[in-house]
C-alpha positions as a printed NumPy array, in Angstrom:
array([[-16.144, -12.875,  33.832],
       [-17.006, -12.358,  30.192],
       [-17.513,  -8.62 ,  28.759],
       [-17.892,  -8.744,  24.94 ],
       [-19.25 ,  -4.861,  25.038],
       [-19.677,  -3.419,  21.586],
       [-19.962,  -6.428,  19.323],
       [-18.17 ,  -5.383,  16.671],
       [-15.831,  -1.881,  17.135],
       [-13.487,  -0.627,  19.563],
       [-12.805,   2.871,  20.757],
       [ -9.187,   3.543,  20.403],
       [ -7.047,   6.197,  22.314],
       [ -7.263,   8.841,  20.096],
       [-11.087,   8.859,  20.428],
       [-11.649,   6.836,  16.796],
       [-13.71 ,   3.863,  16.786],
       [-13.084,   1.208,  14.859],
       [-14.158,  -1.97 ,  13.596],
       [-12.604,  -5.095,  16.141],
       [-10.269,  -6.925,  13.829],
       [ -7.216,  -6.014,  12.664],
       [ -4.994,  -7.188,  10.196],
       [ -1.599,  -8.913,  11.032],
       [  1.191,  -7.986,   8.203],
       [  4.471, -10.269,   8.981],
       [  3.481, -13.092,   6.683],
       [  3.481, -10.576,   3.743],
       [  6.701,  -9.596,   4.574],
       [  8.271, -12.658,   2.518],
       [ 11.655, -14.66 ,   3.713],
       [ 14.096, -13.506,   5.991],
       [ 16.136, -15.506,   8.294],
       [ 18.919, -15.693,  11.358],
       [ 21.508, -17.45 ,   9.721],
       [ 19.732, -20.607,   8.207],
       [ 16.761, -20.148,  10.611],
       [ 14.1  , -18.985,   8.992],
       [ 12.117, -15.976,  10.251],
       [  9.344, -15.031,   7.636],
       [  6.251, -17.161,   6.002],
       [  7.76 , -18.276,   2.767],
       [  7.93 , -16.093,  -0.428],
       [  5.017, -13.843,  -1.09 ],
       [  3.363, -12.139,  -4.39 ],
       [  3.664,  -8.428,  -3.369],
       [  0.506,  -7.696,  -5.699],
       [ -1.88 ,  -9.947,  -3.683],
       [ -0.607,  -8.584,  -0.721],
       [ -0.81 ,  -5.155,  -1.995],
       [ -4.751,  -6.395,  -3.468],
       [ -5.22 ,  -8.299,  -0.159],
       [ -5.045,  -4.945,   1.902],
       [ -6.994,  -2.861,  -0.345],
       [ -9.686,  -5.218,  -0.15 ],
       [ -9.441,  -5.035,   3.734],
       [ -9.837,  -1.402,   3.865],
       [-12.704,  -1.499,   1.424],
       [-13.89 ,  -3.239,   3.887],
       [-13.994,  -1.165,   6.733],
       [-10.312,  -2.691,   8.198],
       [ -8.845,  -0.001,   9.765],
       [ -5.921,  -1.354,  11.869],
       [ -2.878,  -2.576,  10.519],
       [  0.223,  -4.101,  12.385],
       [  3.599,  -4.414,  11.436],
       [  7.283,  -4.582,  12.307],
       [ 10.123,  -2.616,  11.358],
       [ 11.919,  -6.456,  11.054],
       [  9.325,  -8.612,   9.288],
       [ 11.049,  -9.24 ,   5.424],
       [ 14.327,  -7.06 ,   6.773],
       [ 11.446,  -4.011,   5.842],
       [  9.624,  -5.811,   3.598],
       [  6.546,  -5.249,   5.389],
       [  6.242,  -1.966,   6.361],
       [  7.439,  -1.259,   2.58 ],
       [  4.13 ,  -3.147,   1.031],
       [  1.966,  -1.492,   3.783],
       [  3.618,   1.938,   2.988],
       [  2.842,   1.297,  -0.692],
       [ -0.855,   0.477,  -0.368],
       [ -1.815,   2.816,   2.626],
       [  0.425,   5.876,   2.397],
       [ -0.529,   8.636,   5.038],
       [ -4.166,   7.886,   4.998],
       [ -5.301,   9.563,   8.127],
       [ -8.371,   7.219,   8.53 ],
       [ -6.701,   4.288,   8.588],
       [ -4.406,   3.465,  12.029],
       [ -0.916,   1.533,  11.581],
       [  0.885,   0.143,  14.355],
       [  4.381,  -1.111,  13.772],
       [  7.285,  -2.088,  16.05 ],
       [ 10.878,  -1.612,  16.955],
       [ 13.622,  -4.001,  18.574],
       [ 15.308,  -6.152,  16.265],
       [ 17.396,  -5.406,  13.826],
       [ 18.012,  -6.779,  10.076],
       [ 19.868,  -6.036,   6.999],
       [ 17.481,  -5.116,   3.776],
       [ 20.349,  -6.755,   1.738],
       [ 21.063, -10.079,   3.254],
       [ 17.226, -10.469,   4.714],
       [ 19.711, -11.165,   7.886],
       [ 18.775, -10.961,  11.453],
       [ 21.364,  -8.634,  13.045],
       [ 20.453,  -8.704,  16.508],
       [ 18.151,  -7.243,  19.286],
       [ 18.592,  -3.353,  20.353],
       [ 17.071,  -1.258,  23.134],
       [ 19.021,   2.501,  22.896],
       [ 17.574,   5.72 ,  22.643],
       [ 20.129,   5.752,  19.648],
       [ 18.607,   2.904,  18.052],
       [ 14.98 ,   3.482,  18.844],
       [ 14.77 ,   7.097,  17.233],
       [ 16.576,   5.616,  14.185],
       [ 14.275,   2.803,  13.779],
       [ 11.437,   5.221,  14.125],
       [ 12.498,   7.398,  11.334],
       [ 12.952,   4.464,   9.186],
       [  9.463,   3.118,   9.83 ],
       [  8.379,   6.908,   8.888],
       [ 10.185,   6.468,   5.462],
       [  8.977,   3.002,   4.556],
       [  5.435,   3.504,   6.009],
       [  5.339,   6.719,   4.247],
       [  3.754,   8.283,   7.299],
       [  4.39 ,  11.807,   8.899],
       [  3.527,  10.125,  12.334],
       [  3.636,   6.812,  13.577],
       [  0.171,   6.279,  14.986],
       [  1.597,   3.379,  17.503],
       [  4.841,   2.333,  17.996],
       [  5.15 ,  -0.844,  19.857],
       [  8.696,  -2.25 ,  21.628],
       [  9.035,  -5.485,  19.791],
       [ 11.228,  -7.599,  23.005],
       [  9.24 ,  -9.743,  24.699],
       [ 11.037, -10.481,  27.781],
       [ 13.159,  -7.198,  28.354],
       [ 14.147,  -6.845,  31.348],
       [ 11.365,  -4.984,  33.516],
       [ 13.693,  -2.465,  35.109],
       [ 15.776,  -1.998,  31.885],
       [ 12.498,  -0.576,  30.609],
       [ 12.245,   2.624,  31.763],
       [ 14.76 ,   4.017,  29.743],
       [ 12.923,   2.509,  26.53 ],
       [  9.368,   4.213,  27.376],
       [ 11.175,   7.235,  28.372],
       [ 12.13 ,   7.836,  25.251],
       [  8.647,   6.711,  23.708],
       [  7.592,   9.624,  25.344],
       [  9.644,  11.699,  24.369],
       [  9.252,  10.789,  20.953],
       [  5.258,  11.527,  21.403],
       [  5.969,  14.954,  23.155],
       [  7.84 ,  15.603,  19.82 ],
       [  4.924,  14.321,  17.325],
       [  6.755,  11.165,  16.293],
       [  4.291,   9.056,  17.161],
       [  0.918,   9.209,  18.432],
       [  1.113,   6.26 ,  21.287],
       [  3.308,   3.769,  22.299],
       [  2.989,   0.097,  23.947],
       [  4.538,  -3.168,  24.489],
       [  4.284,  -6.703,  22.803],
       [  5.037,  -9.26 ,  25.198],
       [  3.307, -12.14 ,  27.006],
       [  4.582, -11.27 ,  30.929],
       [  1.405,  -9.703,  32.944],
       [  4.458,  -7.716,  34.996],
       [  5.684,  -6.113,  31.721],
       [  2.781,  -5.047,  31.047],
       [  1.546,  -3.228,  34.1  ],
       [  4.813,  -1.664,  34.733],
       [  4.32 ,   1.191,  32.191],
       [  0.123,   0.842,  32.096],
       [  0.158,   4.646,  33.881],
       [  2.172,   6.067,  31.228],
       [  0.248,   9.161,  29.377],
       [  0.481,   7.331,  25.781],
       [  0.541,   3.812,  26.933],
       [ -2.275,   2.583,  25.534],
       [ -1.968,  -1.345,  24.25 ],
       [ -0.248,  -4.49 ,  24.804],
       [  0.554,  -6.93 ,  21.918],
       [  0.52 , -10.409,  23.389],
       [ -0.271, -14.159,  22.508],
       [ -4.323, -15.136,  22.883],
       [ -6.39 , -17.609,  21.218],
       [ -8.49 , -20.459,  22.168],
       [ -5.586, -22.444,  23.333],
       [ -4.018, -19.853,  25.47 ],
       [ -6.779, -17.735,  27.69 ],
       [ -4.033, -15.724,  29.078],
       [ -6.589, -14.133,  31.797],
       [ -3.595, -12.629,  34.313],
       [ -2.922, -10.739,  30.913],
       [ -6.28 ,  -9.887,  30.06 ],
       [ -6.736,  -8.431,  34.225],
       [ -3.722,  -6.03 ,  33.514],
       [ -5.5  ,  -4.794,  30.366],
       [ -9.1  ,  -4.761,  31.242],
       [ -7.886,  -2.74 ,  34.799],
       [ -6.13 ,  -0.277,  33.076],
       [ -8.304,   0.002,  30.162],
       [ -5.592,  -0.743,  27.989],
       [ -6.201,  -2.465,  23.983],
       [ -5.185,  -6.184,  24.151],
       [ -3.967,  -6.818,  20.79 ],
       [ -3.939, -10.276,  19.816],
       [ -0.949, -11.516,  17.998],
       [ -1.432, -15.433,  17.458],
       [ -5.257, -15.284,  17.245],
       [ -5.216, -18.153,  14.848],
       [ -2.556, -20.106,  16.549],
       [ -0.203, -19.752,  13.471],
       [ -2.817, -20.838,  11.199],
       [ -3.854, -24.115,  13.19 ],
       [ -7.361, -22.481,  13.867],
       [ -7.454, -22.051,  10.119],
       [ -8.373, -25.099,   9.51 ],
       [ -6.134, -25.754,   6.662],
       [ -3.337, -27.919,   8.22 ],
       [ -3.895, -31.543,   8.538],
       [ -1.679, -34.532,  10.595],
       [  0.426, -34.518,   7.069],
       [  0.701, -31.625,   5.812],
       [  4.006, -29.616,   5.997],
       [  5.045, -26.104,   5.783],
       [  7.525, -24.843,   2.997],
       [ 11.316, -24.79 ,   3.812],
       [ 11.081, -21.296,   4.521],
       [  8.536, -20.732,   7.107],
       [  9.293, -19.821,  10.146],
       [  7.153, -22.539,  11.477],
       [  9.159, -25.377,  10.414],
       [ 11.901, -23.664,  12.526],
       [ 12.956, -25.487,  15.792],
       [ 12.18 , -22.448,  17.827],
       [ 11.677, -22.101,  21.75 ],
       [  8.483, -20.435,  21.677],
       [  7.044, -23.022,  18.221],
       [  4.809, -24.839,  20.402],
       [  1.514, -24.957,  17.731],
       [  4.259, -26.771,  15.127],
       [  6.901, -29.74 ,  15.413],
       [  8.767, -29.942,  12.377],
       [  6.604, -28.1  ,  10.096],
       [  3.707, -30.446,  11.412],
       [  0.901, -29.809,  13.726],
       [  2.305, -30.538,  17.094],
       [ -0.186, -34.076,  18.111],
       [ -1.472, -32.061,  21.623],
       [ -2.444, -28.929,  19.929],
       [ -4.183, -31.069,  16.69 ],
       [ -6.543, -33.336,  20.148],
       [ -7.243, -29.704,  21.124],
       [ -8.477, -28.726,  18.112],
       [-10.67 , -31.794,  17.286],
       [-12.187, -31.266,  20.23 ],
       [-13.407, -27.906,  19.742],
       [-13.542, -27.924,  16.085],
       [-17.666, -28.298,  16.09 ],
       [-18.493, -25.744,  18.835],
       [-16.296, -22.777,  16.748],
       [-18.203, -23.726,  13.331],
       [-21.261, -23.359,  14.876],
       [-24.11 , -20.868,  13.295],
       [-22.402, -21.102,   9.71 ],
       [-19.05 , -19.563,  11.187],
       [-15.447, -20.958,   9.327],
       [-12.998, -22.352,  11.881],
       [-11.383, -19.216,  11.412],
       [-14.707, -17.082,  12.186],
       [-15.38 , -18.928,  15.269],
       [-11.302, -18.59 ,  16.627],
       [-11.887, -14.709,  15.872],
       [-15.421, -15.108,  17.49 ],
       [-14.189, -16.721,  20.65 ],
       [-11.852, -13.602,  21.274],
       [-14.198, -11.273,  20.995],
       [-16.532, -13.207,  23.652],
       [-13.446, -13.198,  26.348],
       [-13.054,  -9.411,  26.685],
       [-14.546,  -6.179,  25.532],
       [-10.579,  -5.014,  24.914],
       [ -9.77 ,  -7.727,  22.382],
       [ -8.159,  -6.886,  19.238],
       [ -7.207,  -9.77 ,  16.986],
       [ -4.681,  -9.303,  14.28 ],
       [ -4.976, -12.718,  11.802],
       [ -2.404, -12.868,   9.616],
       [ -2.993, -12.599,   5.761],
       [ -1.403, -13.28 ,   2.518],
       [ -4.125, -13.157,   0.142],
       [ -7.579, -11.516,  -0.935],
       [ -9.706, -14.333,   0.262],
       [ -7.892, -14.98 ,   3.434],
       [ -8.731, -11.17 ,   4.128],
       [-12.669, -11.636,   2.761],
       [-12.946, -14.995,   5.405],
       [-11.597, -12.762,   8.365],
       [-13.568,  -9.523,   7.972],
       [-16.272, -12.095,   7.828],
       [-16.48 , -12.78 ,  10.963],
       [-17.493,  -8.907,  11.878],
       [-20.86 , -10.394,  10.765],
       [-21.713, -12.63 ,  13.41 ],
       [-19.647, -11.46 ,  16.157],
       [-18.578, -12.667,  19.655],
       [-19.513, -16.355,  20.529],
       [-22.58 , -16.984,  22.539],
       [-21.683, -17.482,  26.441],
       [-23.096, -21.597,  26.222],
       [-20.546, -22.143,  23.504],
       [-18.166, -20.508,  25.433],
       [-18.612, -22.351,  28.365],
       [-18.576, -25.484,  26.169],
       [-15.689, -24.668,  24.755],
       [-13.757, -23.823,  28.07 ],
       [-15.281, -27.704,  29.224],
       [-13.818, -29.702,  26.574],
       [-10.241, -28.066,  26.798],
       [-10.456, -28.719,  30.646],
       [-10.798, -32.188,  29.987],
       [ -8.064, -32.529,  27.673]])
C-alpha cells in the first residue's frame, strides 16, 4: 500500500520539517581510491560544488549527507566550507571506513568505540559543526550482534551532546530493525529507486516510523538520463570499478538489463513535463510517506533539475501502477 502523506516535506526527529529531498555529497568529494580501485566520481571543481550547495539551500534544501570517507575528507571539508554551523540547515554524515587525507587511500573498515569517537570529532572539525545532527554507521553488512556495541556508544555519544541522532546505512531489513527501539534511532540509509522497491525495507521503516533515506535514488545516474549504450565513465569513477555491489554499470557502461528497464519506463517517469530525473525522485515519493531521496550532485544545474521536482511531487497512483506493470514483465 502506497502512503505519499505530505507531498512535499517531512517531519524529522527533532520536530523540524523539512522539504523531501535531500542532497547526496560523495560525488563532490573528488578521487580517492583502494589501491588502483577507484572510490570517488572523478575530479571535481570545488567552486561549483561550493556554488552548487548554496544554490540548494537558497532553495529551501535543508538536508545534506555525507561521509567522513568520501575524497579521504574531501566532502565533509566542502560541506563544512559552504554550510558552517548553520542551525537551520540538518547534515548527516557517516563513520566506518577509514582513509588517509594524504594518499586519498582507503585504509580499511573500523567498528571501536576508539575509532568511532575519533571519527566523530573529526567530522566536528571538518563540518565545522558543534554537534553532529546525525551520525550514521557507514558498514553495510556488520554483523547484527556485533552491533550493539556500535549503537551503544552512539548513545552515549548523544547523552553527551555529540550528536543529535544516530542510524544505520545498510540494505538488510534485520539490521535495521535490530536497533529501531533505540531513543535516537531515527533513520536508515539504504538503496531505493525504481529498480529496487525494497518493500521488506520500507515495512521496517514505515512500522517504526523511522526516515528511509534513499541513497541510490537515481540508480548512479542511470535515471538521469544522461548515459547512453556508448557512453563511458572517466577512469576515475567509481563506476567503472569492477565492484560486487556495481550492478547499474559493467565496465563503465550501462549494464544491457538495467538500460531494457529503463526504456521501458522511460515515458511513464517524463510524464506531466517531469525530467527523467523528476519522475525517478517522483516515483519515491509515491512509494512511502518516509522517503527521503538524496541525488547526488556536482553542479548548479544538476541541483536546480532536482529541487525541481518539489514542484510536482509524488507520481500519480495509475502511473505507478503502470510503472510497477512494465517492470513485472521484464
Amino acid at each position: 500500500m502506497r502512503k505519499p502523506g505530505k507531498v512535499t516535506t517531512i517531519d524529522l526527529w527533532n520536530g523540524r520539517e523539512i522539504p523531501r529531498l535531500g542532497m547526496g555529497c560523495w560525488a563532490i568529494g573528488g578521487p580517492f581510491y583502494a589501491g588502483d580501485v577507484p572510490l570517488g566520481w572523478g575530479e571535481v571543481d570545488d567552486g561549483e560544488s561550493i556554488r552548487a550547495i548554496h544554490r540548494a539551500a537558497d532553495l529551501g534544501i535543508r538536508f545534506f549527507d555525507t561521509a567522513s570517507n568520501y575524497g579521504a575528507g574531501h566532502s565533509e571539508k566542502i560541506v563544512g566550507k559552504a554550510i558552517g554551523n548553520r542551525d537551520d540547515i540538518v547534515i548527516a554524515t557517516k563513520f566506518g571506513f577509514a582513509t588517509d587525507e594524504q594518499s586519498k587511500q582507503a585504509t580499511g573498515a573500523f567498528a571501536d568505540p576508539t575509532f568511532i569517537r575519533r571519527s566523530a570529532e573529526t567530522s566536528l572539525q571538518r563540518l565545522r559543526r558543534e554537534r553532529l545532527d546525525l551520525l550514521q554507521f557507514h558498514l553495510n553488512d556488520f554483523p547484527p550482534e556485533a552491533s550493539d556495541e556500535v549503537f551503544e556508544t552512539l548513545e552515549a555519544l548523544r547523552t553527551e551532546g555529540k550528536i543529535d541522532a544516530f542510524g544505520w546505512s545498510t540494505d538488510y531489513p534485520d539490521r535495521a530493525s535490530r536497533h529501531a527501539a533505540r531513543e535516537g534511532f531515527v533513520s536508515v540509509q539504504h538503496t531505493m529507486n525504481v529498480f529496487e522497491a525494497v518493500p521488506e525495507m520500507i515495512d521496517v521503516i514505515e512500522k517504526n516510523r523511522l526516515i528511509s533515506i534513499n541513497r541510490g535514488p537515481l540508480a548512479m545516474g542511470l535515471l538521469s538520463g544522461k548515459f547512453t549504450a556508448e557512453k563511458q565513465v572517466g577512469a576515475k569513477d567509481v563506476r567503472g570499478a569492477s565492484l560486487d555491489w556495481m550492478v547499474y554499470f559493467k565496465d563503465g557502461k550501462i549494464a544491457p538489463e538495467f538500460a531494457a528497464r529503463l526504456d521501458a519506463v522511460r515515458s511513464l517517469l517524463t510524464a506531466d513535463g517531469r525530467t527523467l530525473t523528476q519522475g525517478a525522485l517522483a516515483w519515491l515519493w509515491a512509494r512511502s510517506s518516509r522517503t527521503l531521496p538524496i541525488p547526488g550532485f556536482r553542479t548548479v544545474a544538476q541541483v536546480e533539475e532536482n529541487v525541481g521536482a518539489l514542484q510536482k511531487g509524488p507520481l500519480p497512483d495509475e502511473l505507478m501502477d503502470r510503472i510497477d506493470a512494465e517492470l513485472a514483465n521484464l
